[in-house]
C-alpha atoms as an extended CHARMM CRD file, in Angstrom:
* protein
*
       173  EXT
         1         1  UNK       CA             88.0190000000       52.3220000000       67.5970000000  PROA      1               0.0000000000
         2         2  UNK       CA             85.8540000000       53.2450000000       64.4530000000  PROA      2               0.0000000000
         3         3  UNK       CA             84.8570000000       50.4210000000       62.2470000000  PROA      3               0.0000000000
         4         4  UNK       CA             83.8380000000       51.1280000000       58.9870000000  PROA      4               0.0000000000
         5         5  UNK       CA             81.2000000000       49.4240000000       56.2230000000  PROA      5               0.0000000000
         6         6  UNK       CA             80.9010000000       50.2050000000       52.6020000000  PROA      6               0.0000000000
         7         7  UNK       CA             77.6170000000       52.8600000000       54.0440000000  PROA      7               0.0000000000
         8         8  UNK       CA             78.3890000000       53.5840000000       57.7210000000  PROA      8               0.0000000000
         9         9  UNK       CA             80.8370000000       54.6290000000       59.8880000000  PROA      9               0.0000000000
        10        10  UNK       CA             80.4650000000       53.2550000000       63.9080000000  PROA      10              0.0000000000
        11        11  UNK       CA             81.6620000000       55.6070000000       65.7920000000  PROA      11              0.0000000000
        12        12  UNK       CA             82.9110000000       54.8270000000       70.0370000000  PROA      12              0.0000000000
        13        13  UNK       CA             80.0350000000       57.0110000000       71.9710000000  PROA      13              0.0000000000
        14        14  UNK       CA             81.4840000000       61.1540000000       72.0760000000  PROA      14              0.0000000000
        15        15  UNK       CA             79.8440000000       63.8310000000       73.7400000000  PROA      15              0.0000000000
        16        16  UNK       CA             78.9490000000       65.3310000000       70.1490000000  PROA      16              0.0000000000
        17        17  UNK       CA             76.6500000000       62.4880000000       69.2410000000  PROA      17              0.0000000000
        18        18  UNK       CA             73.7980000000       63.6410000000       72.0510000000  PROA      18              0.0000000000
        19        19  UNK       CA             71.8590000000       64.8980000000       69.6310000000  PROA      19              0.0000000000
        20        20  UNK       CA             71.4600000000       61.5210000000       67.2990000000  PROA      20              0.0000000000
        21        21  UNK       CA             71.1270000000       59.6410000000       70.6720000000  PROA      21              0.0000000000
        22        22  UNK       CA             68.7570000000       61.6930000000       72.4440000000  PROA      22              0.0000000000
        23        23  UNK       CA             66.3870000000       61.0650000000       69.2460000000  PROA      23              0.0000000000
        24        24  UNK       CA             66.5960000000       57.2590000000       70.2170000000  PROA      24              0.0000000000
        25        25  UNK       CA             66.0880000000       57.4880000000       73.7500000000  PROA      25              0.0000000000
        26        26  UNK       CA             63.2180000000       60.0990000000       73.3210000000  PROA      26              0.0000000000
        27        27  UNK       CA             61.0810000000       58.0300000000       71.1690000000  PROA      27              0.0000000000
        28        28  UNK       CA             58.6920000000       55.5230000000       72.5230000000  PROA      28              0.0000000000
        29        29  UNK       CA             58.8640000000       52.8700000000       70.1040000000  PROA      29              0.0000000000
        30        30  UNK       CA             62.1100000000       53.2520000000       70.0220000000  PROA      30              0.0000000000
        31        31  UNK       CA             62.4650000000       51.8770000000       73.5770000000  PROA      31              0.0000000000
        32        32  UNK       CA             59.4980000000       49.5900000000       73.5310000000  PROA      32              0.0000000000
        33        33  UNK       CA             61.6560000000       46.6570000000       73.6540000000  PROA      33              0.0000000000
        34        34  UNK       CA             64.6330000000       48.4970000000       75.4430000000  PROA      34              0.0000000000
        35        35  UNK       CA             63.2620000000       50.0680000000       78.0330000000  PROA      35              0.0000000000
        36        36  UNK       CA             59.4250000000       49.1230000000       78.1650000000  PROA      36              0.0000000000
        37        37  UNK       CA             59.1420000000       52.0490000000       76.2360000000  PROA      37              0.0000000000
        38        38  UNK       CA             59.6620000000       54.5600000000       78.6830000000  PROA      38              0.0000000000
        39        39  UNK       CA             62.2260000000       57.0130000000       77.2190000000  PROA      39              0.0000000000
        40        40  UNK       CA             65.2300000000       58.6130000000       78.6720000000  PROA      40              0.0000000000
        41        41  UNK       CA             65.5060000000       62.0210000000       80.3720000000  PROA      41              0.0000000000
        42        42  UNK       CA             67.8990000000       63.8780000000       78.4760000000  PROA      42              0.0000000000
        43        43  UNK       CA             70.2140000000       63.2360000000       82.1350000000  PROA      43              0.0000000000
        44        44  UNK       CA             69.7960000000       59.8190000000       81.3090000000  PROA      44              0.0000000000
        45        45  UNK       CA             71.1600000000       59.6410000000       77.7360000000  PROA      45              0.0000000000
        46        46  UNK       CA             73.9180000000       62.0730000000       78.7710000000  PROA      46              0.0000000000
        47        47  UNK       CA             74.8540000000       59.4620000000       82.0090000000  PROA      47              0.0000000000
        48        48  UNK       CA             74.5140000000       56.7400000000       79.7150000000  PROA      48              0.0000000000
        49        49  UNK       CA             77.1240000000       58.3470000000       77.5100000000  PROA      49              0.0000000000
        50        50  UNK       CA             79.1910000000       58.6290000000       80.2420000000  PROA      50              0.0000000000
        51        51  UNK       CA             78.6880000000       55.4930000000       81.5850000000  PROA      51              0.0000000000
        52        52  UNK       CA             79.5690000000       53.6910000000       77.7910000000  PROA      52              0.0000000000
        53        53  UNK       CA             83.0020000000       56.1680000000       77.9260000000  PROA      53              0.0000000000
        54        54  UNK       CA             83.6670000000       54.0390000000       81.0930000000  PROA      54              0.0000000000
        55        55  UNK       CA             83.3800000000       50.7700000000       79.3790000000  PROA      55              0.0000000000
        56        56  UNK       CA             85.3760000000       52.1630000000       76.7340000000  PROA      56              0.0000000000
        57        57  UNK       CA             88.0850000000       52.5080000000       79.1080000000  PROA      57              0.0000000000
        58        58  UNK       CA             87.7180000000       49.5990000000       80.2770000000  PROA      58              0.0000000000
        59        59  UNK       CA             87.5070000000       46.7300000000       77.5750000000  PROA      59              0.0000000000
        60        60  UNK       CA             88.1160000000       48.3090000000       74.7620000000  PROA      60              0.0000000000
        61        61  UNK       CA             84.7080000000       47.7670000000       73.5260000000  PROA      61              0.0000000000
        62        62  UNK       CA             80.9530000000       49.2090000000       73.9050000000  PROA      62              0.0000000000
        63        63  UNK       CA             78.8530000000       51.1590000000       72.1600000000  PROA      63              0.0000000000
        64        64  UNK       CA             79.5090000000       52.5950000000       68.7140000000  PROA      64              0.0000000000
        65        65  UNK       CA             76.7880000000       55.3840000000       67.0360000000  PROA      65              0.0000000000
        66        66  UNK       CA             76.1610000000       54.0480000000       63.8090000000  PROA      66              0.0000000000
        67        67  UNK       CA             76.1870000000       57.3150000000       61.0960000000  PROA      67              0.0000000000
        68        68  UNK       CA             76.1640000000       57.2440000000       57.5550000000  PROA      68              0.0000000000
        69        69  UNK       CA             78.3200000000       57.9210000000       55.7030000000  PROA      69              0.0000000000
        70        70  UNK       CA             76.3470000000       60.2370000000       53.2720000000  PROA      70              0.0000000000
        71        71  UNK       CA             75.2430000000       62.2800000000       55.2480000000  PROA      71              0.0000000000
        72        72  UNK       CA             76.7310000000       62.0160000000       58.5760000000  PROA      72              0.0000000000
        73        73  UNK       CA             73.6480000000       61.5030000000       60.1890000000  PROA      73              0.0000000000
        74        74  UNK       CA             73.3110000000       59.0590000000       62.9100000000  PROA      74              0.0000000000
        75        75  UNK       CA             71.1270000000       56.4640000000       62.1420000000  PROA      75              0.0000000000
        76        76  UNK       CA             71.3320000000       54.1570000000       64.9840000000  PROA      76              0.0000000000
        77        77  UNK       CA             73.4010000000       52.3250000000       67.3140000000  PROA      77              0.0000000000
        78        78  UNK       CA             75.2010000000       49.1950000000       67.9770000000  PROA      78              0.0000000000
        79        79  UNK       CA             77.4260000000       47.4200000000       70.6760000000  PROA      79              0.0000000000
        80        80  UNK       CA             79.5480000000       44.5840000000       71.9060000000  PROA      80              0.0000000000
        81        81  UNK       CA             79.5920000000       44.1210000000       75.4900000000  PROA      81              0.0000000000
        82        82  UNK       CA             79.4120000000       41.7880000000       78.0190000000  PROA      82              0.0000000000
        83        83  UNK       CA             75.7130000000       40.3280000000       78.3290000000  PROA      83              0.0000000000
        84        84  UNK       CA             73.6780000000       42.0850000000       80.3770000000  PROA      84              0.0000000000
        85        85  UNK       CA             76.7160000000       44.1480000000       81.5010000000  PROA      85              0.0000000000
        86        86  UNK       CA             77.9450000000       41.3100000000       83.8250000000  PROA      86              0.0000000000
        87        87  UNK       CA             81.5390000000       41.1340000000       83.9830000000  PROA      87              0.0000000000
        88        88  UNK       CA             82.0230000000       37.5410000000       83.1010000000  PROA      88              0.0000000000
        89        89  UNK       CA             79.1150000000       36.8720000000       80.7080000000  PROA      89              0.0000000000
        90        90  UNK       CA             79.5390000000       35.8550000000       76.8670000000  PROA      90              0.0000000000
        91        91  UNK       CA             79.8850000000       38.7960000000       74.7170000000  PROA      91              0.0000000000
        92        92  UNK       CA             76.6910000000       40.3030000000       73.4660000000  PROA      92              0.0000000000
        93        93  UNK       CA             76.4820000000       42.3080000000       70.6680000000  PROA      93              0.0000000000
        94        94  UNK       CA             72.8360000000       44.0490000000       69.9270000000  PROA      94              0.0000000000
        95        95  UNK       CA             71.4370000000       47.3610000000       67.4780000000  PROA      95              0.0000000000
        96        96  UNK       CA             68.5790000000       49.6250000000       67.5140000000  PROA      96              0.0000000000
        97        97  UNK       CA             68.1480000000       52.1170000000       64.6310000000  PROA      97              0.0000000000
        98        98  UNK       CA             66.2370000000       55.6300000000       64.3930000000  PROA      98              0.0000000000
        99        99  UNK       CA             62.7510000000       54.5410000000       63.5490000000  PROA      99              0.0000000000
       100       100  UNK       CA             62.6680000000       56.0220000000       59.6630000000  PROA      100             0.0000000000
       101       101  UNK       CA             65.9240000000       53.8070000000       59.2740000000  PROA      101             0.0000000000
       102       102  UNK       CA             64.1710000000       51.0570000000       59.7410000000  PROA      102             0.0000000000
       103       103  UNK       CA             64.2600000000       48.2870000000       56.3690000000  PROA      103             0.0000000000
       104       104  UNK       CA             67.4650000000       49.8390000000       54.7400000000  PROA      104             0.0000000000
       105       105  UNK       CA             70.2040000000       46.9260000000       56.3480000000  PROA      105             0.0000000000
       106       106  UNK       CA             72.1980000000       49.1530000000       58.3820000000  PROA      106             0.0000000000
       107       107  UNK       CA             71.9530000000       46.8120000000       62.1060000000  PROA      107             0.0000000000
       108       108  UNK       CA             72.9900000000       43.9700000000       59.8350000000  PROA      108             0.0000000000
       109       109  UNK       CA             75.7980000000       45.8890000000       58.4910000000  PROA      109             0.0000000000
       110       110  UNK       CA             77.0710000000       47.1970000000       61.3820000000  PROA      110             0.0000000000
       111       111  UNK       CA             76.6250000000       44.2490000000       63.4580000000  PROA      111             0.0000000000
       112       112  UNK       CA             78.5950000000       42.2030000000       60.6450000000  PROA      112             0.0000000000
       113       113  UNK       CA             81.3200000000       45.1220000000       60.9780000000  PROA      113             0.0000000000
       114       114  UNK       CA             81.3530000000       44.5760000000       65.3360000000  PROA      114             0.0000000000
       115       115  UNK       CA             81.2760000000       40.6900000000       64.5240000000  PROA      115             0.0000000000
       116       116  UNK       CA             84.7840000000       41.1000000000       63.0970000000  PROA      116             0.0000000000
       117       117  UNK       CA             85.6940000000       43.3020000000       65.6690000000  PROA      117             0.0000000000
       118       118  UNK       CA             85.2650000000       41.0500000000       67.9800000000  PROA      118             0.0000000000
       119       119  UNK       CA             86.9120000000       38.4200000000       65.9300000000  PROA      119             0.0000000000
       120       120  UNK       CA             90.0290000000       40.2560000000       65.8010000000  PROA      120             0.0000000000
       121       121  UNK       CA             89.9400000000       42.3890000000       68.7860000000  PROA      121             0.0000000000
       122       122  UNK       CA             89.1980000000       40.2660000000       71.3240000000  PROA      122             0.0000000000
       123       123  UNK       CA             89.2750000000       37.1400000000       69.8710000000  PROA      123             0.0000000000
       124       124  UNK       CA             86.0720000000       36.3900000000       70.7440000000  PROA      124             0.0000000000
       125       125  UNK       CA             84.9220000000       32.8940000000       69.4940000000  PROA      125             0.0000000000
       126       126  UNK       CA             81.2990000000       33.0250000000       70.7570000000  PROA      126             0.0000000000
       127       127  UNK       CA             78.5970000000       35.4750000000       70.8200000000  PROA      127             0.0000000000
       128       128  UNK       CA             75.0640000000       36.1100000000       72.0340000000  PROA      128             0.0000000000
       129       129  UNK       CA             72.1310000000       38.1760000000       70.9930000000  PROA      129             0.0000000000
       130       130  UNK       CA             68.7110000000       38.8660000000       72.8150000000  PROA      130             0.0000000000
       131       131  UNK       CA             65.7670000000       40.4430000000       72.3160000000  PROA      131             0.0000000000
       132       132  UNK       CA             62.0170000000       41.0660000000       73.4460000000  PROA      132             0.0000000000
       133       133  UNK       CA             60.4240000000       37.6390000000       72.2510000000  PROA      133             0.0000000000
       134       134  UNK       CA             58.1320000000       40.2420000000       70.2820000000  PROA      134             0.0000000000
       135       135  UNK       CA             61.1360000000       41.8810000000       68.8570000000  PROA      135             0.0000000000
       136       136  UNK       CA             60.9470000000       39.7960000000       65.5370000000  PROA      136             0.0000000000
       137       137  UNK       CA             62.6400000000       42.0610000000       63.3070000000  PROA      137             0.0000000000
       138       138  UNK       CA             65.3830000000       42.1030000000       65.4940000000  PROA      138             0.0000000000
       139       139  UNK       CA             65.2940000000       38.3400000000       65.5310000000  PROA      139             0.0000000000
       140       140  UNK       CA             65.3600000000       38.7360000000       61.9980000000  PROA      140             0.0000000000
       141       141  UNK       CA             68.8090000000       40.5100000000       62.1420000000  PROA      141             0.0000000000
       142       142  UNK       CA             70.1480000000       37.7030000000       64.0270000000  PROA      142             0.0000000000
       143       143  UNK       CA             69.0660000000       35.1530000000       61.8200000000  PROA      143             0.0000000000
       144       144  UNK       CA             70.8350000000       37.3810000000       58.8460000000  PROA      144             0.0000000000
       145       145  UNK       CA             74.0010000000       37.2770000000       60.8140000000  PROA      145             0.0000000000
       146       146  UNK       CA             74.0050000000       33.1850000000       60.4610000000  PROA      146             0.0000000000
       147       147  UNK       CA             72.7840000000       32.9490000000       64.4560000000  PROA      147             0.0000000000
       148       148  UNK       CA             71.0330000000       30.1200000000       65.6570000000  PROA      148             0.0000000000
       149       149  UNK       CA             68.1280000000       30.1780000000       68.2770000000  PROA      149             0.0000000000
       150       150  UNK       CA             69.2330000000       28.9860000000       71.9350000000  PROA      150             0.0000000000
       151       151  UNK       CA             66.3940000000       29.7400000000       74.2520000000  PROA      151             0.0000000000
       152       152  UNK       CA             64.2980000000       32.4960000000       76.4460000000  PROA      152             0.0000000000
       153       153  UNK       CA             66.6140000000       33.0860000000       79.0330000000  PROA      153             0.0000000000
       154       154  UNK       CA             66.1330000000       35.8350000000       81.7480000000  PROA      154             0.0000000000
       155       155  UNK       CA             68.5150000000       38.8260000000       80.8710000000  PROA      155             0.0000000000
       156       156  UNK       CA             68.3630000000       42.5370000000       82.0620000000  PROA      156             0.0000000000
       157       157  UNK       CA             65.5280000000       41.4520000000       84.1640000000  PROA      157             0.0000000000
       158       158  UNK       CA             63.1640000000       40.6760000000       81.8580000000  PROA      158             0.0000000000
       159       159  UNK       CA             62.5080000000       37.3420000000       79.6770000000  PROA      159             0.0000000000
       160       160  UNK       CA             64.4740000000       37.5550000000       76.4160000000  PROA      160             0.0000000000
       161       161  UNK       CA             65.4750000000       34.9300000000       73.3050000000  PROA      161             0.0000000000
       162       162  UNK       CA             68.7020000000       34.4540000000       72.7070000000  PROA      162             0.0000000000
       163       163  UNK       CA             70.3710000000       33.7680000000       69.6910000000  PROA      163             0.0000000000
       164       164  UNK       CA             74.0560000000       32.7910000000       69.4930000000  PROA      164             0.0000000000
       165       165  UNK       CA             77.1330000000       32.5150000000       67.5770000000  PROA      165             0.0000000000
       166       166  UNK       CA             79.9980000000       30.4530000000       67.2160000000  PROA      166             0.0000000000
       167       167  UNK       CA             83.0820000000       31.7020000000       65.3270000000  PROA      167             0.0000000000
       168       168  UNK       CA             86.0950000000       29.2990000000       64.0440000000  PROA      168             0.0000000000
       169       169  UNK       CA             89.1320000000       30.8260000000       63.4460000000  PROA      169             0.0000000000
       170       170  UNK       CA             88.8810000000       31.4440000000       59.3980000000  PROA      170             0.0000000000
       171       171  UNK       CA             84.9520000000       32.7490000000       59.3610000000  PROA      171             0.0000000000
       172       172  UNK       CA             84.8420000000       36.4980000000       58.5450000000  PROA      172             0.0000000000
       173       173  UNK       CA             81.6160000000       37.7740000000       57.7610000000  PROA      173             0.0000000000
């Protein structure tokens, strides 16, 4: 399912965009709130490919790489899954960008763009964010996205705040 914005085009995760991923999970401050910045083995972005094709499968839903539309490059990526990948957890949806994308709007955009996905894909009437409590640009995002603070909850292991969500039936972002 590729979802659109008036500057990017999110793309379900293909075996072609390695290269544009491999740049995220290869950079250290890329991952420093993902992964405590230890970056991925090049097996590692290729199994987590594989492993987002699964969910794909699956739901109907995952991980989209963000490109622009300009010049096809990927800039980042986004998802909607289930938080913390447990089965029956709210949905989650979450961003991280190449680091010289940073400041331009694109997470907002394309989280906006898997907002209405969810919306009208799943129906989805409640959603969740997290982040490193550090993270505050990301928090930043959130709070562009009209979400409201909940708490530091434990999530993926680690301590994280969590913003949430709540869609009626007639909001469209």
């Amino acid at each position: 399912m590729v979802l659109e914005t008036a500057r990017l085009r999110l793309e379900p995760f293909h075996d072609s965009h390695y290269e544009g991923l491999r740049v995220m999970d290869n950079d250290a401050g890329v991952m420093r709130y993902i992964n405590n910045g230890v970056i991925k083995t090049p097996e590692e972005t290729w199994e987590n490919i594989r492993r987002v094709q699964a969910r794909w499968e699956k739901y109907g839903f995952s991980w989209w790489a963000i490109k622009e539309k300009a010049s096809e490059t990927i800039v980042g990526a986004a998802c909607l899954q289930h938080l913390a990948n447990v089965e029956d957890a709210p949905l989650e949806i979450g961003w991280r960008l190449v680091p010289d994308q940073h400041g331009k709007g694109y997470a907002t955009e394309a989280a906006k763009a898997i907002i209405n996905f969810a919306q009208e894909q799943t129906g989805a009437t409640y959603l969740v964010a997290v982040s490193d409590p550090e993270n505050i640009p990301s928090q930043r995002v959130m709070q562009r996205l009209g979400m409201t603070y909940k708490a530091i909850e434990q999530h993926y292991d680690v301590p994280c705040v969590v913003y949430e969500l709540k869609i009626d039936g007639a909001e469209r972002l």
